[in-house]
C-alpha positions in Angstrom: 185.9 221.8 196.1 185.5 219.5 199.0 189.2 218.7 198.8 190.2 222.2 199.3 187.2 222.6 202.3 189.6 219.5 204.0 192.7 221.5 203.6 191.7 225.1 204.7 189.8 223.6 208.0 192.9 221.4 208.4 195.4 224.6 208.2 193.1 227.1 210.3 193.0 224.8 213.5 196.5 224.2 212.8 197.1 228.2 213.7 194.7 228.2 216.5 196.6 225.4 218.5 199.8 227.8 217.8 198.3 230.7 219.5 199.6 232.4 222.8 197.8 232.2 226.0 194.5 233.5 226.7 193.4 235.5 229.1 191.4 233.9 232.3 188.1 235.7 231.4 188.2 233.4 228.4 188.8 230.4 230.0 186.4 230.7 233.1 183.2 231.8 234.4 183.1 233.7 238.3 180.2 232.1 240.1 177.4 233.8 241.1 178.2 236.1 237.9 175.8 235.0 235.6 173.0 235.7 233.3 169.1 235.0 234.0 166.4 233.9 230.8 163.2 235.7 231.6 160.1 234.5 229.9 156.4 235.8 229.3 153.2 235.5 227.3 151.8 238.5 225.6 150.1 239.6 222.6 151.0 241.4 219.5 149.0 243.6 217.8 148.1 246.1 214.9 149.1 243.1 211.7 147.6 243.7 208.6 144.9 240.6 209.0 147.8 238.2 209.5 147.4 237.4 212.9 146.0 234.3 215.1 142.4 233.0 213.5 139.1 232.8 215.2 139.9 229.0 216.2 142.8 230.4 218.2 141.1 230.2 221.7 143.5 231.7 223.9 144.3 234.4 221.9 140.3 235.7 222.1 140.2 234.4 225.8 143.3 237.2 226.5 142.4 240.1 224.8 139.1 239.9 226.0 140.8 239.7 229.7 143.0 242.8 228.7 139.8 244.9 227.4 137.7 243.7 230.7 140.8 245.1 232.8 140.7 248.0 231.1 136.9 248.6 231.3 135.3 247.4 228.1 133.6 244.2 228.3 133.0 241.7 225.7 132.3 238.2 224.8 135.1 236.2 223.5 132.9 234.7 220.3 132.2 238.4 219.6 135.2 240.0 218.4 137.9 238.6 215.4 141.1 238.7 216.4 143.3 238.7 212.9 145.0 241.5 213.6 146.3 240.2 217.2 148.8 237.5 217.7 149.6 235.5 221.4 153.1 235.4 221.6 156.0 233.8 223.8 158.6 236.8 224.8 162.1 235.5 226.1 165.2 237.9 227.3 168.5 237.7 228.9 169.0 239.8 232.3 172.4 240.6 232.6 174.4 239.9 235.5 173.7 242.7 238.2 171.5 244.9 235.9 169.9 247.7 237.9 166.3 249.1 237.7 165.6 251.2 234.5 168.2 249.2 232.1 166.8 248.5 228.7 167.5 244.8 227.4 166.4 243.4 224.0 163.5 240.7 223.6 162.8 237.9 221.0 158.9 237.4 220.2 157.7 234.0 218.9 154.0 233.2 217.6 152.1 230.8 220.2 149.0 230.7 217.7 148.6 230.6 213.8 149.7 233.4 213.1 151.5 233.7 210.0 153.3 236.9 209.9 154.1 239.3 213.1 155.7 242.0 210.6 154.3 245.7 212.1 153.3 244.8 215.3 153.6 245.9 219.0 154.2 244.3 221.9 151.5 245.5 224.7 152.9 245.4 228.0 153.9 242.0 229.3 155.5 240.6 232.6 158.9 239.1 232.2 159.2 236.2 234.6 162.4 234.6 236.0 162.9 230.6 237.0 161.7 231.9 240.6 158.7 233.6 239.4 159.2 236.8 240.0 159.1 239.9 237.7 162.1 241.4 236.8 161.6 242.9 233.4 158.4 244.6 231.2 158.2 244.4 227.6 156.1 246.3 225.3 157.2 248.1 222.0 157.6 246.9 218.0 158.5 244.0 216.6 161.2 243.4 213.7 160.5 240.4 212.1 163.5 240.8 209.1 161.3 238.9 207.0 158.0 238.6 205.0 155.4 236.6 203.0 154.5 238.0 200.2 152.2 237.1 197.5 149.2 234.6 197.4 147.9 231.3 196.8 150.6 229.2 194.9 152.1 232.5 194.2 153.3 232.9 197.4 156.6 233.2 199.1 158.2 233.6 202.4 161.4 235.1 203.5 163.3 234.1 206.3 161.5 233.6 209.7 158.1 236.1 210.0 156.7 234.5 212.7 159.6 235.1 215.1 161.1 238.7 215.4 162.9 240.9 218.1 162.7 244.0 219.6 165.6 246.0 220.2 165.8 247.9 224.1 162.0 246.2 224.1 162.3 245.4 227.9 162.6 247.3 231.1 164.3 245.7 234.0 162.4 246.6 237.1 163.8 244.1 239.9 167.7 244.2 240.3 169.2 240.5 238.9 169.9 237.5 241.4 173.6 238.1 241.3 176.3 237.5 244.1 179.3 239.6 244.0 182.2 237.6 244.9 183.5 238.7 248.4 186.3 237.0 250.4 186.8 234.2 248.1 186.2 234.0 244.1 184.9 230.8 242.7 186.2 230.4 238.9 184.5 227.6 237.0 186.1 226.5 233.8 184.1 226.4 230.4 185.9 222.9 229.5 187.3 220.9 232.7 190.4 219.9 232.6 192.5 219.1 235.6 196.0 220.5 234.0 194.0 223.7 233.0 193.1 224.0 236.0 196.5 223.3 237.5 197.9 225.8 235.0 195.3 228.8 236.2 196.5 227.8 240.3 199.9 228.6 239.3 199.5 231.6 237.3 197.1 233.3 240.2 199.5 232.8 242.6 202.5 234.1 241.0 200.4 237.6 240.7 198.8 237.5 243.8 200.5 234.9 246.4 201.7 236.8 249.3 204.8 236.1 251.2 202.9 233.9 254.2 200.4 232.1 251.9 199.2 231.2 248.3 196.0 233.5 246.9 194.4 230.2 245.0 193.8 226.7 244.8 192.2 224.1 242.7 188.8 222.0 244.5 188.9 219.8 241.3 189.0 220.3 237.3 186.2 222.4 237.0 186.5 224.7 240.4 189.2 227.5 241.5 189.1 228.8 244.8 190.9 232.2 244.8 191.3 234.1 248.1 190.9 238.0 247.9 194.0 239.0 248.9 193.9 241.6 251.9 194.8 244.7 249.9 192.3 244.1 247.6 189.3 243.7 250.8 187.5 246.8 249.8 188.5 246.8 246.1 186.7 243.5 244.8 186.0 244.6 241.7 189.2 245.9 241.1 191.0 242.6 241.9 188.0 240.7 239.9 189.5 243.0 236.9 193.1 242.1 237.5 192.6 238.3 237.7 190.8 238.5 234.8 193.4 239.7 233.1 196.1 237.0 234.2 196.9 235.0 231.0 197.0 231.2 231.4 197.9 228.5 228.4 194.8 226.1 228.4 195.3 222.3 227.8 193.6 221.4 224.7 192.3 217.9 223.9 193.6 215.9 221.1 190.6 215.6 219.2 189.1 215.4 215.4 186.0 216.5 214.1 184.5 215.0 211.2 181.2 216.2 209.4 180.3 213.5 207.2 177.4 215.6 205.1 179.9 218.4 204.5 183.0 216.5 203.9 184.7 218.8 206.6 187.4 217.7 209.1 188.8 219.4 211.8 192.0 218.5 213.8 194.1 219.7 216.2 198.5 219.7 215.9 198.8 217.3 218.3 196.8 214.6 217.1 198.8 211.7 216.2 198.7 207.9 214.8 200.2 205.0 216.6 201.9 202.4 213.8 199.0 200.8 211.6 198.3 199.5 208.8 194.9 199.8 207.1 193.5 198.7 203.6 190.4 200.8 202.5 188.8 200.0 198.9 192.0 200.4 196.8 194.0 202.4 199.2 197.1 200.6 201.3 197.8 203.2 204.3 200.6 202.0 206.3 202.1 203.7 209.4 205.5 202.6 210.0 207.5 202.2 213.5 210.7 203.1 211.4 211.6 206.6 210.3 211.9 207.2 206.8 214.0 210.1 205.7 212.4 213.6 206.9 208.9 211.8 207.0 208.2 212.4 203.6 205.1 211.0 202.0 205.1 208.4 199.2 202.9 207.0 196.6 204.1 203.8 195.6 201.7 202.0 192.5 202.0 198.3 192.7 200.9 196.2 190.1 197.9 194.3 189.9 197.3 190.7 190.0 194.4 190.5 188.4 193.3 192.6 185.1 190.0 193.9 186.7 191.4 195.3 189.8 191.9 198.3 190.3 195.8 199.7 191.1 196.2 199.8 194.8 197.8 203.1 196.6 199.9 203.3 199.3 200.7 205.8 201.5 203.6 205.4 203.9 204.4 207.9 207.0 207.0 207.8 209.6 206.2 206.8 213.3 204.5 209.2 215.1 203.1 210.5 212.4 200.1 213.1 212.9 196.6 212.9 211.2 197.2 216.7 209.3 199.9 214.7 207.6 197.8 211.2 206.7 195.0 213.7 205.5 197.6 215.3 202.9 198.9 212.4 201.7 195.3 210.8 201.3 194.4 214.1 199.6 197.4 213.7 197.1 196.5 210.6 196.1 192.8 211.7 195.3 191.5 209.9 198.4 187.5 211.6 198.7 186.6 213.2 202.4 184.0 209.7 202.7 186.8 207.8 202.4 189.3 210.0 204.6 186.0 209.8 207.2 185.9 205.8 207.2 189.5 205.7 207.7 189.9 208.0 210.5 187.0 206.1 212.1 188.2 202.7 211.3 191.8 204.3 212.9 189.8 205.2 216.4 188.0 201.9 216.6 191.6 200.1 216.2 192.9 202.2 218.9 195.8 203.9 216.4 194.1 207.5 217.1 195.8 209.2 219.6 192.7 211.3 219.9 188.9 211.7 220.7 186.7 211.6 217.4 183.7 212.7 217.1 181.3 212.8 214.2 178.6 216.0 213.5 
């Protein structure tokens, strides 16, 4: 099984690096277009007895503030508080979302509370980095899982004490957003100095008037694009088209290993440099001549000495990649440990022609 989980992870990167070019908006963000984590501390109420216990102090030091603000006032060490939970309520504000736009909230237990299934969210402040308020949350909670059972008979069910409520939240502030306006700032996801090359060119075949070019690149993670002048009062049309411009990103040659999973990933373009390793009894040898059509041989050679095992070798032709060193190891009945130690041993001699890195 873990043979063929080496193979299939092998052949599917092997069709992403053969895919066309993508489309700017996957390649870049636009800054000053950006989302906003809001945060706020509420409680959760109306669970069946599985809420905070008495020992919980801040949960009987709030809801006896929220009762005093609403006119009923009681002593904290007077009033149980099992069916009310404190919680922690995080959400994403979208980039320019207006007054009155319902967003989604996640709800996680503060206290020791061990299930928030069938509970409501009572009106809470949502809070951004700068402190100001910019959503309100209050409605149900949908945990998607449950404890059931008791004692040693007992069992849980994925996560109760964290749920979400859909459309929970109400922005009331308009987000922190800048619309681009004369100039657009486009910041790549992964920097890379001929991606960013590649995205200067592109732009300014679309958009590069006769007098001067529409974009430039401040370094490998920055774009500077000029609006052109037809486009002055249509931003967000231009944003749209330029969006739309497809680019071919530079990938970097790089492999992925997973060593508790047995799972490696490659790109096409990785490659080995001549080498020759020995690993346990296997003899892998990278040759600077080409054999015929690179094909891959197992050659048995005979032992020395009658309790040693029979060595393996694999030869490939110069310039060989790592996709084809992983078949061959795999045909021989090479294990993924063993395909890992090599590939690692490979780096550390410098015959990767790639970055490695190990999950």
């Amino acid at each position: 099984m873990k043979m063929r989980t080496i193979t299939f992870c092998t052949a599917c990167l092997l069709l992403a690096g053969s895919l066309p070019a993508a489309r700017l908006k996957d390649l870049v963000d636009i800054e000053g277009v950006r989302d906003n984590q809001l945060i706020g501390y509420g409680l959760v109420v109306g669970l069946a007895g599985t809420g905070d216990k008495q020992q919980t102090v801040f949960t009987n030091q709030s809801l006896t503030n929220m009762l005093e603000r609403m006119g009923v006032a009681v002593s904290p060490t007077a009033i149980q508080v099992k069916n009310t939970a404190a919680v922690m309520i995080t959400a994403t504000l979208p980039a320019f979302a207006q007054p009155g736009l319902h967003i989604d909230i996640t709800v996680a237990s503060t206290g020791d509370a061990s299930n928030l299934r069938g509970g409501i969210v009572l009106l809470t402040s949502l809070r951004g980095a700068d402190g100001q308020v910019y959503a309100v949350a209050q409605g149900p909670v949908v945990t998607g899982g449950f404890i059931a059972g008791r004692g040693g008979a007992e069992t849980t069910v994925n996560h109760p004490t964290v749920g979400r409520s859909p459309n929970g939240a109400t922005v009331e502030r308009p987000a922190p957003s800048v619309a681009p306006k004369s100039l657009v700032h486009l910041q790549l996801r992964q920097s890379d100095f001929t991606t960013s090359a590649r995205i200067v060119d592109a732009v300014n075949k679309k958009f590069a008037s006769e007098t001067s070019l529409s974009a430039r690149a401040e370094n490998s993670g920055v774009v500077t694009v000029m609006v052109p002048p037809e486009f002055a009062a249509r931003t967000t049309e231009f944003v749209s088209q330029l969006e739309n411009v497809m680019v071919e990103a530079d990938n970097l040659a790089k492999v992925v290993v997973n060593e508790r999973t047995g799972t490696i990933v490659m790109g096409k373009d990785v490659r080995v440099s001549p080498v020759a390793i020995l690993h346990g009894n296997l003899s892998v040898e990278v040759q600077t001549i080409p054999l015929a059509q690179g094909t891959t041989v197992v050659v048995p050679v005979t032992t020395v000495a009658a309790k040693e095992e029979k060595a393996r070798t694999v030869v490939l032709k110069q310039g060989a990649t790592v996709e084809e060193l992983v078949r061959a190891l795999s045909a021989i009945g090479s294990t993924p440990r063993d395909i890992i130690a090599i590939l690692q041993s490979l780096r550390t001699a410098g015959a990767l022609e790639a970055e490695l890195e190990v999950m």
